[in-house]
C-alpha positions in Angstrom: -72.3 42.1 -35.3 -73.4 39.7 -32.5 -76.7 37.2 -33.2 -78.9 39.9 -31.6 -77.7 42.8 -33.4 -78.1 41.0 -36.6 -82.0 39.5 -35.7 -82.6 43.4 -35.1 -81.0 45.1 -37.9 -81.0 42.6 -40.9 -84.5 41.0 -39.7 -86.6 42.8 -38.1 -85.7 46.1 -39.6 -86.5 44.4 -43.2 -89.2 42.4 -41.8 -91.9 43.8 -44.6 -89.0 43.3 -47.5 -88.5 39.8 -46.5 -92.3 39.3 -46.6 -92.7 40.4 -49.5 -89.8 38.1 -50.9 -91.6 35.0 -49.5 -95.2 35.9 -49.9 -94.8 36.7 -53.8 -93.5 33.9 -55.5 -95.4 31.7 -53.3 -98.6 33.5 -54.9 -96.9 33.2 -58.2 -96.6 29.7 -57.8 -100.4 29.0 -56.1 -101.7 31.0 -59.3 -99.9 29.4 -61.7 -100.7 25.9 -60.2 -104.4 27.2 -60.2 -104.0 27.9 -64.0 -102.6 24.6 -65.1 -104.5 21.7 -66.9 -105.1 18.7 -64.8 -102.4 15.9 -65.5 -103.1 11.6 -65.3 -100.6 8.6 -64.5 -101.0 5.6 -66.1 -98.3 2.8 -65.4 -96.6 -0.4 -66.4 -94.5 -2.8 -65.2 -91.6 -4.1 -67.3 -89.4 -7.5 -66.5 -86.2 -7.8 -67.3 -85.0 -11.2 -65.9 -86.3 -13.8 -64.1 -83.9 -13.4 -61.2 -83.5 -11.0 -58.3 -80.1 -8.2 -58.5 -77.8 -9.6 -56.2 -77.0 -5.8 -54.7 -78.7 -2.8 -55.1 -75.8 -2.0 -57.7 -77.5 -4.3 -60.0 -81.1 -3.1 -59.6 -80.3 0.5 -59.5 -78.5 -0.6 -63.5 -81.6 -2.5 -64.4 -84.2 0.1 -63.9 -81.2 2.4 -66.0 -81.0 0.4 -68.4 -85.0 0.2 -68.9 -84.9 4.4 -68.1 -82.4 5.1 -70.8 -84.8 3.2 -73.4 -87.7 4.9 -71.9 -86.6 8.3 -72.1 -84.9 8.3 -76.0 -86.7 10.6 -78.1 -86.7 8.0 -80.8 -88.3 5.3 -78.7 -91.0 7.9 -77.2 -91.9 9.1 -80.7 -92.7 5.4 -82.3 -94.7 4.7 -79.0 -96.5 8.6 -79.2 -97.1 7.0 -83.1 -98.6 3.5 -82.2 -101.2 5.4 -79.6 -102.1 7.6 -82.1 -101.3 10.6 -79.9 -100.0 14.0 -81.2 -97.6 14.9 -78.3 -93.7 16.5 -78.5 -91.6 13.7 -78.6 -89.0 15.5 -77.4 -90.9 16.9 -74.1 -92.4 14.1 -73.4 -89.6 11.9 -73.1 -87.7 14.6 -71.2 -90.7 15.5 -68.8 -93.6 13.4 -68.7 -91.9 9.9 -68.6 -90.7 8.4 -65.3 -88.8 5.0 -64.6 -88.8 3.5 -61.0 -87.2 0.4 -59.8 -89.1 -1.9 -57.9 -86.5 -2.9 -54.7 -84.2 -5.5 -55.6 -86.8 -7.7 -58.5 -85.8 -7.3 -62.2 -89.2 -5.8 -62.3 -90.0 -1.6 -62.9 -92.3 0.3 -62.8 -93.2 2.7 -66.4 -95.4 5.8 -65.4 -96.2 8.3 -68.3 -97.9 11.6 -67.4 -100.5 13.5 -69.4 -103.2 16.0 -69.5 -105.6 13.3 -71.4 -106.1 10.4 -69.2 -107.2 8.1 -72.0 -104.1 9.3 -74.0 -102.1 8.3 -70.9 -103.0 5.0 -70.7 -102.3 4.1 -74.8 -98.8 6.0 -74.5 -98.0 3.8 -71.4 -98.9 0.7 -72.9 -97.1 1.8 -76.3 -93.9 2.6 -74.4 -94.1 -0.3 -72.6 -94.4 -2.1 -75.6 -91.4 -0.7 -77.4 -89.0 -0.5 -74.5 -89.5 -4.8 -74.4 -88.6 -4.7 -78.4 -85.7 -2.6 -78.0 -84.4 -4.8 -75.0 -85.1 -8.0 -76.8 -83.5 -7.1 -79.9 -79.9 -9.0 -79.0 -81.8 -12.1 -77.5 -84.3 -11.6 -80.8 -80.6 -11.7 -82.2 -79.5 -14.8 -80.9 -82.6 -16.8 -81.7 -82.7 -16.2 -85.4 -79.1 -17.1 -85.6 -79.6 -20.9 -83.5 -82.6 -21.1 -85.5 -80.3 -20.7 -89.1 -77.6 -23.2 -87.0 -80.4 -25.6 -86.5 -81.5 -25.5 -90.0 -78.7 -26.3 -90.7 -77.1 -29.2 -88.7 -80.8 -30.8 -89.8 -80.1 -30.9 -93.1 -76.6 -32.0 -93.1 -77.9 -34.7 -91.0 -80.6 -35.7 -94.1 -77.5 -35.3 -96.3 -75.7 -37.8 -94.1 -78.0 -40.4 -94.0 -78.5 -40.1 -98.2 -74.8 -40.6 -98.3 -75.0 -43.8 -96.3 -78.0 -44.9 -97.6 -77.0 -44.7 -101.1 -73.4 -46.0 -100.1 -72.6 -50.1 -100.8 -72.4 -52.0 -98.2 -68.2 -51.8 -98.9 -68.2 -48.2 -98.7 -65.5 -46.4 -100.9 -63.0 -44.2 -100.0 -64.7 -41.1 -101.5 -67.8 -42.0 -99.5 -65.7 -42.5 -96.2 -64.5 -39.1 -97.2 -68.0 -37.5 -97.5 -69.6 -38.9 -94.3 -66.1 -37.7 -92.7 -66.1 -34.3 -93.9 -70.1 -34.3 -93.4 -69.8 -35.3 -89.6 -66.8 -32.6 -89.0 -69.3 -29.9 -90.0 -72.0 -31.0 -87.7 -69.2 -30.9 -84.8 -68.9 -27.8 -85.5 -72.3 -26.5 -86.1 -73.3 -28.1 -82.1 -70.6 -26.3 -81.0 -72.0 -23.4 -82.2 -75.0 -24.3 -80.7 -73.9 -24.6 -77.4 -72.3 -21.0 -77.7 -75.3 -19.7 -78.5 -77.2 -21.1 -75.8 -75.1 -20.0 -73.4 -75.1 -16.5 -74.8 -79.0 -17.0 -74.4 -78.7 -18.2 -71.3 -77.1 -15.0 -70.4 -79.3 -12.6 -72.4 -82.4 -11.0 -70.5 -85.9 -12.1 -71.9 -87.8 -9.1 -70.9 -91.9 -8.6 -71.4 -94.4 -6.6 -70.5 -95.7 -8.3 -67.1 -98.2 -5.9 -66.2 -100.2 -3.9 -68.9 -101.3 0.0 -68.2 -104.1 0.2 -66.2 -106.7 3.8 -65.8 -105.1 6.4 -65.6 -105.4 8.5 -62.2 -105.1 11.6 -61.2 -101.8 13.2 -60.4 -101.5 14.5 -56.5 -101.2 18.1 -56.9 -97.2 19.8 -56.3 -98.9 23.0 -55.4 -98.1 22.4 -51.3 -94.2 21.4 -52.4 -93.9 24.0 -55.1 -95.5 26.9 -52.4 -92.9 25.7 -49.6 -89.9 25.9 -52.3 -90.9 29.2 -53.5 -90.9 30.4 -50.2 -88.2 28.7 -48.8 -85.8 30.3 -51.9 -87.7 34.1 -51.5 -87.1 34.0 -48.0 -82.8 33.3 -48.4 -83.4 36.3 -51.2 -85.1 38.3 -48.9 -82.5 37.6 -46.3 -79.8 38.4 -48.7 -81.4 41.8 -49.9 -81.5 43.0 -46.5 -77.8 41.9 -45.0 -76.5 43.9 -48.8 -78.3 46.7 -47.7 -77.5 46.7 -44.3 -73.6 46.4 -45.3 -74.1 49.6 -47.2 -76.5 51.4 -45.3 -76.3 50.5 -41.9 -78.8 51.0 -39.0 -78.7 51.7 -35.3 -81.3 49.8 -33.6 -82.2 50.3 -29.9 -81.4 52.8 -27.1 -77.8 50.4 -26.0 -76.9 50.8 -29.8 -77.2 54.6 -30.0 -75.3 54.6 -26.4 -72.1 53.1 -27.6 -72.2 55.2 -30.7 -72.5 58.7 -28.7 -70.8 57.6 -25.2 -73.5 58.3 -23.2 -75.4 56.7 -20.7 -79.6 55.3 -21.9 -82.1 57.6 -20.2 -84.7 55.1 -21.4 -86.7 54.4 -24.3 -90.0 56.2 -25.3 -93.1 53.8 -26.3 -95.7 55.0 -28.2 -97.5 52.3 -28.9 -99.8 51.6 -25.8 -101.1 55.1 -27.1 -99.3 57.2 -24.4 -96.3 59.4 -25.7 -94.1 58.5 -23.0 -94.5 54.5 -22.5 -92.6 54.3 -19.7 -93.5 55.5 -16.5 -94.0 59.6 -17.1 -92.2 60.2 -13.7 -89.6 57.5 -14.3 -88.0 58.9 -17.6 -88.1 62.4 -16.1 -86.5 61.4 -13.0 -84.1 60.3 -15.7 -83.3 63.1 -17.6 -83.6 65.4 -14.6 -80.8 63.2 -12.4 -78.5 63.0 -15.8 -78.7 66.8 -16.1 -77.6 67.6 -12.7 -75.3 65.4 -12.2 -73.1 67.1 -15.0 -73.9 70.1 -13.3 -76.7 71.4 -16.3 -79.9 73.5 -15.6 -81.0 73.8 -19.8 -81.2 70.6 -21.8 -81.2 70.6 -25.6 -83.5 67.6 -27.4 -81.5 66.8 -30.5 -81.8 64.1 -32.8 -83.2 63.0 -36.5 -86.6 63.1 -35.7 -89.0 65.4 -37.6 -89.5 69.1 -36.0 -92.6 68.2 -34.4 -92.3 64.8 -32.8 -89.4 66.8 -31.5 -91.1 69.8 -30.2 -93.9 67.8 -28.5 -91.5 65.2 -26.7 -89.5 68.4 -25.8 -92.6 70.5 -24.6 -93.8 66.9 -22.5 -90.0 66.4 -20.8 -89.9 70.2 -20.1 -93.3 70.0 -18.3 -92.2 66.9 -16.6 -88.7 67.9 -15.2 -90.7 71.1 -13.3 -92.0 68.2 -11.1 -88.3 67.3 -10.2 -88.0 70.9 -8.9 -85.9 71.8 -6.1 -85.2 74.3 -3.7 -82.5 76.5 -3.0 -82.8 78.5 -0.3 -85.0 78.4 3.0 -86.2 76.1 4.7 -89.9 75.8 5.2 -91.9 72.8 5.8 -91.7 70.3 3.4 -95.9 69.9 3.3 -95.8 73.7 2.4 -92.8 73.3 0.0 -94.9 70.4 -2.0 -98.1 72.9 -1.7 -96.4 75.3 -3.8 -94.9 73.0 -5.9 -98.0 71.8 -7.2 -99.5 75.3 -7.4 -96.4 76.3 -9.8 -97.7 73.3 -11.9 -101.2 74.3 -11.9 -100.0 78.1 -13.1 -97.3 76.3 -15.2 -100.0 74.0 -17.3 -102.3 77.5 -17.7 -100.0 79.7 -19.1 -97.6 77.7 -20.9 -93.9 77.3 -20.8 -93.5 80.3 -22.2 -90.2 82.7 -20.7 -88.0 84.7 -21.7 -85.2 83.2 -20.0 -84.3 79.2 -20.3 -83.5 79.2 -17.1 -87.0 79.3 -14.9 -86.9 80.4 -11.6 -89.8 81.8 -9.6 -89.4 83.2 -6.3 -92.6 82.6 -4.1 -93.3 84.0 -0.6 -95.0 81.1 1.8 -97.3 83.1 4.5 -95.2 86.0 4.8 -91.7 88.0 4.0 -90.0 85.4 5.1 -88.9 82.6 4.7 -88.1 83.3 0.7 -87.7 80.2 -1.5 -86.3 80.2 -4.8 -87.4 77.4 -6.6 -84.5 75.9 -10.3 -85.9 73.6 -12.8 -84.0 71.7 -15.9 -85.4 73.3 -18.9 -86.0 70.5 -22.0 -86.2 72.6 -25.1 -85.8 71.1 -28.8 -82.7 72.5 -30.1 -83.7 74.2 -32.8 -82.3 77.7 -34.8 -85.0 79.9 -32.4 -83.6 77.9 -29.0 -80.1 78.5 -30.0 -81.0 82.3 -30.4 -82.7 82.7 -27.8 -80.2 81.3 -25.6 -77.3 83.0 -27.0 -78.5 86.0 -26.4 -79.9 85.3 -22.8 -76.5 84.0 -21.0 -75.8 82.3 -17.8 -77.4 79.1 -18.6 -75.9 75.7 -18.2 -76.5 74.0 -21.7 -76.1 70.0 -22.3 -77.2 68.1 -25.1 -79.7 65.0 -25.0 -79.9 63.4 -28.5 -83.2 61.3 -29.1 -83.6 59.1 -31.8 -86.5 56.3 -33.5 -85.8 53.1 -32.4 -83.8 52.0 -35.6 -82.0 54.6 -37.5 -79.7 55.0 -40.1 -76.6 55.4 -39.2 -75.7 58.4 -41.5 -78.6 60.4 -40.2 -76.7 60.6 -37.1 -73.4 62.4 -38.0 -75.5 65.5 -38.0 -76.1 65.2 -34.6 -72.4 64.1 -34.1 -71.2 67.1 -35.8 -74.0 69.0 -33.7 -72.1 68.0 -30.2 -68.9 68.2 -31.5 -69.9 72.1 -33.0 -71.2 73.0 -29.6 -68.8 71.6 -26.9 -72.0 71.0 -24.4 -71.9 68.2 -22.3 -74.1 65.1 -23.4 -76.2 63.9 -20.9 -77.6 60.7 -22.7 -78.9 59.3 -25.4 -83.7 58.1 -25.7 -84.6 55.9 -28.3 -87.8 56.2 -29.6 -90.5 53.0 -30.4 -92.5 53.5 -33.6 -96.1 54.1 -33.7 -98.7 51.8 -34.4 -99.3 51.6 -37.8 -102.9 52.3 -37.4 -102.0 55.8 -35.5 -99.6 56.6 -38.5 -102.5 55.3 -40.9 -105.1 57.7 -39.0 -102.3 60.8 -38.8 -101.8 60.7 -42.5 -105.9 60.7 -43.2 -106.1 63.7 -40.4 -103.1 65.6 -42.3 -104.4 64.9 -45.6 -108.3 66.0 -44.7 -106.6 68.9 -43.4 -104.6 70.1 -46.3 -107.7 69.4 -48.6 -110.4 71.3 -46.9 -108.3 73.9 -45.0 
């Protein structure tokens, strides 16, 4: 199946089954958006460090590291607590709380979402608040333990200086021995200072550097959420109809219906410009007329999976058509006086009505006097029906070939009738007409006619 065979059978053939799968979630989705409460922002910043990351590496950890506080459920439900705010914990920290790095500075940006915009603004500034605790915790850490270091090497120092004051000026050995053991100890204890320091040094001090403001009004998703919904019914719609193309599949167009039957496209009959035959009227019947005889065929069958009607009358209009095309066999009087009679047959013809005994129509006319005699053969279109087939079984002589006609996309399996048909028969197919649908306003207008017609008849 080539690009254009599968725009025309999976597309366009499904076109109102792919609308559908687009158009209804996308109304889902506007009336649901139209349902909804109105949400509010409200925002923070949070600092980290001092410094700027060195790569993006390092920001993208930062903000991470600040988003992983953020979003605990623990965290969220202390904060939801301090703002005096009865929200799910749980939901809210999975759906209404959003961390964003700001570039390459140690700075982020905290954005909490909710239907209450004051209650938006006290949760922000609550989060805020305990994301900065939970990151200071190990610095917080640190500083209470230099703080007990400080303590202390202070008061060994005041314990030194007791020693020596209270020391002789010739100090013993067990004094010696004191302010020894007394200034070991306060080696150590700076050393421990230093490590500390450094460990602060290398510890992030981070604070609250911009408070929540007003909360604002959330843009609406309603535009992105639409485009989505359609964009994912459209890809089920297209996948609905290639499934049931694969298992039903459809002829589309007169070349389509050639290939399957081996027989040359007479043409293609639009009906929707209002005229039965779209194409030219002389055109198609030149068509059908030329095919016939070229095979050698004076009574043409219409056959195809159309109902009986449609059948009938595009039978009855090709069969009034074709008597245009008609030619004469013997004699040989002036062609002005040959068309003269010609259109006098199809004065009578339109009067009384196709209506013969025989398929095979010829009328013998007399033009000014016994002679010259012409005998004038036309190609016969007649649906092939249970009455045709009777009625030309029984007459004999006649030249049968088959013309099969069918609506411009067809199921495939409606045409092994007509396969079987051709086969049954052994006549000689002349060619294949596809048939263009009719406006949906004449089918709309047909059903109200048939219906008023069933109801008052």
């Amino acid at each position: 199946m080539d690009l254009n065979d599968a725009w025309q059978r999976v597309v366009l053939r499904h076109l109102a089954l792919i609308g559908a799968c687009v158009v209804v979630p996308v109304l889902i989705v506007i009336a649901m958006s139209f349902g909804g409460a109105h949400d509010y922002s409200s925002s923070a910043r949070v600092a980290v460090g001092t410094q700027a990351a060195r790569s993006t590496q390092e920001a993208a950890a930062q903000a991470a590291q600040v988003g992983a506080i953020a979003t605990s459920r623990t965290v969220v439900a202390e904060a939801l607590r301090t703002a005096g705010v009865d929200r799910p914990a749980g939901r809210t920290a999975s759906q209404e709380v959003t961390v964003t790095g700001l570039g390459s500075s140690p700075v982020t940006r905290l954005t909490v979402r909710d239907h209450d915009a004051g209650a938006a603004g006290r949760i922000t500034q609550a989060l805020a608040d305990q994301v900065v605790a939970v990151l200071a915790g190990p610095r917080g850490d640190l500083e209470r333990s230099r703080a007990q270091v400080e303590d202390r090497f202070t008061s060994l120092q005041l314990r030194r200086g007791d020693v020596l004051s209270a020391a002789p000026a010739l100090m013993s050995a067990k004094d010696s021995a004191a302010i020894a053991g007394i200034d070991d100890e306060l080696r150590g204890l700076g050393d421990q200072l230093v490590g500390i320091d450094a460990q602060l040094a290398a510890t992030i001090d981070p604070q609250v550097v911009d408070d929540a403001g007003p909360a604002s009004p959330v843009p609406s998703s309603r535009l992105p959420d639409a485009t989505l919904a359609g964009l994912l019914g459209l890809v089920v719609g297209l996948g609905i109809a290639a499934a049931r193309e694969s298992v039903h599949p459809t002829v589309v167009g007169v070349e389509a219906l050639s290939k399957i039957f081996s027989a040359p496209p007479l043409g293609t009959v639009d009906q929707r410009d209002g005229v039965r035959l779209g194409m030219s009227l002389d055109r198609l019947a030149t068509r059908v007329d030329i095919a016939a005889r070229r095979v050698g065929v004076n009574v043409v069958a219409l056959s195809g999976p159309l109902p009986e009607a449609k059948l009938a009358d595009l039978a009855q209009d090709l069969d009034y058509l074709t008597a245009g095309h008609a030619l004469p066999r013997v004699g040989d009087a002036p062609v002005s006086r040959l068309q003269t009679q010609l259109q006098h047959r199809l004065q009578i013809r339109n009067q009384n009505g196709a209506g013969a005994a025989s398929a095979v129509a010829t009328e013998e006319r007399h033009l000014g006097g016994a002679d010259p005699t012409v005998t004038w053969e036309t190609v016969r279109v007649l649906p092939c029906d249970e009455r045709t087939l009777s009625l030309l079984g029984r007459s004999g002589g006649e030249r049968m070939g088959m013309l099969v006609v069918a609506a411009r996309s067809t199921p495939r399996d409606s045409l092994l009738h007509i396969e079987d048909v051709v086969s049954t028969t052994g006549w000689p197919l002349i060619g294949v007409i596809s048939v263009a649908p009719e406006p949906r306003s004449s089918r709309v207008v047909d059903t109200v006619r048939r219906a008023a017609k069933e109801l008052f008849s």
